[in-house]
C-alpha positions as CSV (number, residue, x, y, z in Angstrom):
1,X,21.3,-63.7,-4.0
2,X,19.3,-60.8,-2.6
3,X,19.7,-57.4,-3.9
4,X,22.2,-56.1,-1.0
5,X,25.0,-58.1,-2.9
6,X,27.9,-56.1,-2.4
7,X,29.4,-54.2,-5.6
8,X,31.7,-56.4,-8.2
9,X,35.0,-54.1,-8.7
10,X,34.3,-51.5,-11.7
11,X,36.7,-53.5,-13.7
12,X,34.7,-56.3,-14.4
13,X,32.3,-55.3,-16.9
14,X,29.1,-57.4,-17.9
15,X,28.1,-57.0,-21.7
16,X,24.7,-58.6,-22.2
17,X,24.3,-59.7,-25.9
18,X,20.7,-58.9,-27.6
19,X,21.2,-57.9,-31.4
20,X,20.4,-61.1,-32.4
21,X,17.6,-61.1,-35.3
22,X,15.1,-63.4,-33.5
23,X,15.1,-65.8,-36.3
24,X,13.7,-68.5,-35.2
25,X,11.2,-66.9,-32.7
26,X,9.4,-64.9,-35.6
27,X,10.8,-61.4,-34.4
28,X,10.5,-59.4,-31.3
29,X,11.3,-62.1,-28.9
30,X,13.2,-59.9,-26.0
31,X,10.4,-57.7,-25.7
32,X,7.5,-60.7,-25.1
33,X,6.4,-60.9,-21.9
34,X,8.1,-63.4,-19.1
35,X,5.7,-63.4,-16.1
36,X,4.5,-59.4,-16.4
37,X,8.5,-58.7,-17.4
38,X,9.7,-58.1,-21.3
39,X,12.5,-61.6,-21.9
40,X,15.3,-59.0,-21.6
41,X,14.6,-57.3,-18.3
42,X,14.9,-60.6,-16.7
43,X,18.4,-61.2,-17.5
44,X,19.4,-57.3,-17.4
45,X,18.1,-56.9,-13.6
46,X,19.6,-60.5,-12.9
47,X,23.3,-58.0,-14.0
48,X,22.0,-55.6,-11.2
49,X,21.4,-57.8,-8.5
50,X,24.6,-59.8,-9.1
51,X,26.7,-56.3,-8.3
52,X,28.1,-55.3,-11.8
53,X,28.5,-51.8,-11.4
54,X,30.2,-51.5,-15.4
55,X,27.0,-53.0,-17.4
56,X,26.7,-52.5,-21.3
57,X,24.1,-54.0,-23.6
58,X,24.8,-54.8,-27.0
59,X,21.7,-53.9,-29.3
60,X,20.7,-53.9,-33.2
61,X,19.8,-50.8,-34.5
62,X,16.0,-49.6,-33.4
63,X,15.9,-51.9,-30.6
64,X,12.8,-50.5,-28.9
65,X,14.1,-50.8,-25.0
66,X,17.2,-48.8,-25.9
67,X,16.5,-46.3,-23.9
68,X,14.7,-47.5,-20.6
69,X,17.9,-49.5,-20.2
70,X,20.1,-46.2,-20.1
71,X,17.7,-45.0,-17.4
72,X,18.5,-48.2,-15.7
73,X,22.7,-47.6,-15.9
74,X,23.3,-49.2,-18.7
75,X,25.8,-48.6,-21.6
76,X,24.2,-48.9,-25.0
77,X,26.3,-50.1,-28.2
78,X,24.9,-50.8,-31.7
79,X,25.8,-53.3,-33.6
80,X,25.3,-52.1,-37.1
81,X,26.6,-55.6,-38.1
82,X,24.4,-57.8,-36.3
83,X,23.3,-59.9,-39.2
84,X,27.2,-61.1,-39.5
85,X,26.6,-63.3,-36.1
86,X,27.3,-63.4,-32.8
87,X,30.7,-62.7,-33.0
88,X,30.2,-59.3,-34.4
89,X,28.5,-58.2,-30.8
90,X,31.3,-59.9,-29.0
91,X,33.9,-57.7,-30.5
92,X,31.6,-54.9,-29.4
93,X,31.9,-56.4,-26.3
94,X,36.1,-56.1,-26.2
95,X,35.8,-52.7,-27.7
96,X,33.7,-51.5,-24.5
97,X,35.5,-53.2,-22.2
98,X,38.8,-52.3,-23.2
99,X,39.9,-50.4,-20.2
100,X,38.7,-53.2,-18.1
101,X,40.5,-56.2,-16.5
102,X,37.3,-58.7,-16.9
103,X,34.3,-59.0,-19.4
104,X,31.7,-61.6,-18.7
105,X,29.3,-62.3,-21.6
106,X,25.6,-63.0,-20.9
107,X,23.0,-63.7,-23.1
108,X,19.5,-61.7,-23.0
109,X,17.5,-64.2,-23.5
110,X,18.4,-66.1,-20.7
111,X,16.2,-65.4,-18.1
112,X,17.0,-67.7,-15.3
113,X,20.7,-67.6,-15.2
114,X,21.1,-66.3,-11.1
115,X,22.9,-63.6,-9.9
116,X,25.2,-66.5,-7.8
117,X,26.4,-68.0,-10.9
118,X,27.4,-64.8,-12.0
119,X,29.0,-63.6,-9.1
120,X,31.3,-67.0,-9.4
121,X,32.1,-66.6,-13.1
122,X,33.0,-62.7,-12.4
123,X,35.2,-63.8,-9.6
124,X,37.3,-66.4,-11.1
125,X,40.8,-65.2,-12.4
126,X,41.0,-67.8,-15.6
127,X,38.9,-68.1,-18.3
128,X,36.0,-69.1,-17.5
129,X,32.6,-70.7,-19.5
130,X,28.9,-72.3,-17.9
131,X,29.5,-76.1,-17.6
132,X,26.2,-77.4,-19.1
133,X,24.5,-81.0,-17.8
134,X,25.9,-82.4,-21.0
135,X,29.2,-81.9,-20.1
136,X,29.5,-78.8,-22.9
137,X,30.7,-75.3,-21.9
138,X,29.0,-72.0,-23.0
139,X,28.0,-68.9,-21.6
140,X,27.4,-66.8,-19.4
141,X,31.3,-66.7,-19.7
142,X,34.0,-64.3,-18.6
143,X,37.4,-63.3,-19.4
144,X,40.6,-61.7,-18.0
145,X,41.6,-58.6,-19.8
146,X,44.9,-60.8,-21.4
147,X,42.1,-63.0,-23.5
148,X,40.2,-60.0,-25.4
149,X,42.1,-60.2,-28.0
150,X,41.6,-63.8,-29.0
151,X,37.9,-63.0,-28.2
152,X,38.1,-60.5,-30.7
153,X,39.2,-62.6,-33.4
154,X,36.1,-64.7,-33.8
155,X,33.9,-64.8,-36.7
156,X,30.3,-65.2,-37.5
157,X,28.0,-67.6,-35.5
158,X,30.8,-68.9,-34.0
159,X,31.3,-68.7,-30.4
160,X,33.9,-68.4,-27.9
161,X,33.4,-72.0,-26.2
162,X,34.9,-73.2,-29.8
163,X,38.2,-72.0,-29.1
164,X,41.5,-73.5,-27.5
165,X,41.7,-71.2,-24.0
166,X,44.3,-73.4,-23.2
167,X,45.2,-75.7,-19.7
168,X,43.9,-72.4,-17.2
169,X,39.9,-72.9,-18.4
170,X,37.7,-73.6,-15.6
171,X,34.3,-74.6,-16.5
172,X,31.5,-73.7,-13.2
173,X,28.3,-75.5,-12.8
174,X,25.1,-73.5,-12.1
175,X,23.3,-74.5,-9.0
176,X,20.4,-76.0,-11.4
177,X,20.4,-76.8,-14.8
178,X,16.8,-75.2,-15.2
179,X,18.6,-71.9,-14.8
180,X,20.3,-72.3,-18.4
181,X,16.6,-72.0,-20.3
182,X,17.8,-70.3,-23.6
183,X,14.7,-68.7,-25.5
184,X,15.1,-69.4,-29.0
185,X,11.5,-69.8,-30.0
186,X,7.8,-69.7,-28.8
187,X,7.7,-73.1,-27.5
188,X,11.1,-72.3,-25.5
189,X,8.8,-69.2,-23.8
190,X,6.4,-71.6,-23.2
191,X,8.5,-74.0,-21.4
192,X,9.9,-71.0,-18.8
193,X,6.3,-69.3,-18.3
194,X,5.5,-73.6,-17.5
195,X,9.0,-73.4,-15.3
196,X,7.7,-70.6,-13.6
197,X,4.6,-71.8,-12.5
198,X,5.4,-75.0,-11.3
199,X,7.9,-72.7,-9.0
């Protein structure tokens, strides 16, 4: 998708997740650089060109990019909780979309998710996860306003694809499963700098 996509309604909000502590990568993981590009801006201007007009960022406290992302039209909410889990940003998520009738949930450290896939996933009505090659669902995800408070409920590492969303879940493909790279670690930055080249 080019970046003349037409505007998403305002009441579909995108909340990208990135309080996560970076574990595993050793720290400081959205802020390495992707091809010239910090992790996060990849997925963040991905948001843009996909049409969300409502965009908020979840964060942990003292996250350096803060506030170039507010200069870019984003909302920015701390999660003071962040070590509890995922689930602690995903409330956040509710809470700032709670005068909205759709949230979809991205995750900053995917960089190659395409505007397209989120487009379809912001469009759908139902429930609606990633559908992964191994027949898994995940996210990106979104939900209908009726489904924040079940999304609320969840606890610690735990994420929404764990629940019962009942017989109206549709699960959408991306166009390639390259585009679902999640950057856990150094040798996970390595393989989508390699991805990149061989582009």
């Amino acid at each position: 998708m080019n970046d003349s996509a037409p505007s998403l309604e305002p009441s579909i909000m995108i909340a990208l997740l990135a309080a996560g502590g970076a574990a595993r990568f050793g720290g400081g993981k959205l802020v390495s650089a992707l091809a010239g590009k910090p992790l996060w801006q990849w997925a963040a201007n991905t948001a843009v060109a996909a049409g969300f007009v409502q965009k908020v960022c979840i964060i942990c406290d003292g996250w350096a990019p803060a506030r170039e992302m507010q200069t870019l039209g984003w909302s920015v909410v701390v999660n003071r909780d962040a070590e509890a889990g995922i689930a602690s940003s995903i409330k956040l998520a509710c809470t700032a979309a709670a005068a909205n009738g759709r949230l979809v949930i991205a995750l900053a450290d995917m960089p190659f998710v395409t505007s397209d896939h989120l487009r379809a996933l912001a469009l759908s009505n139902e429930v609606a996860f990633t559908r992964y090659p191994s027949g898994h669902i995940g996210v990106p995800a979104a939900f209908p306003h009726q489904a924040f408070r079940k999304l609320s409920m969840l606890e610690g590492d735990r994420g929404a694809a764990g629940r019962d969303w009942g017989p109206g879940l549709v699960a959408i493909a991306p166009a390639s499963p390259d585009t679902l790279i999640d950057v856990d670690t150094r040798e996970d930055l390595d393989c989508a700098r390699t991805m990149l080249a061989r582009r």
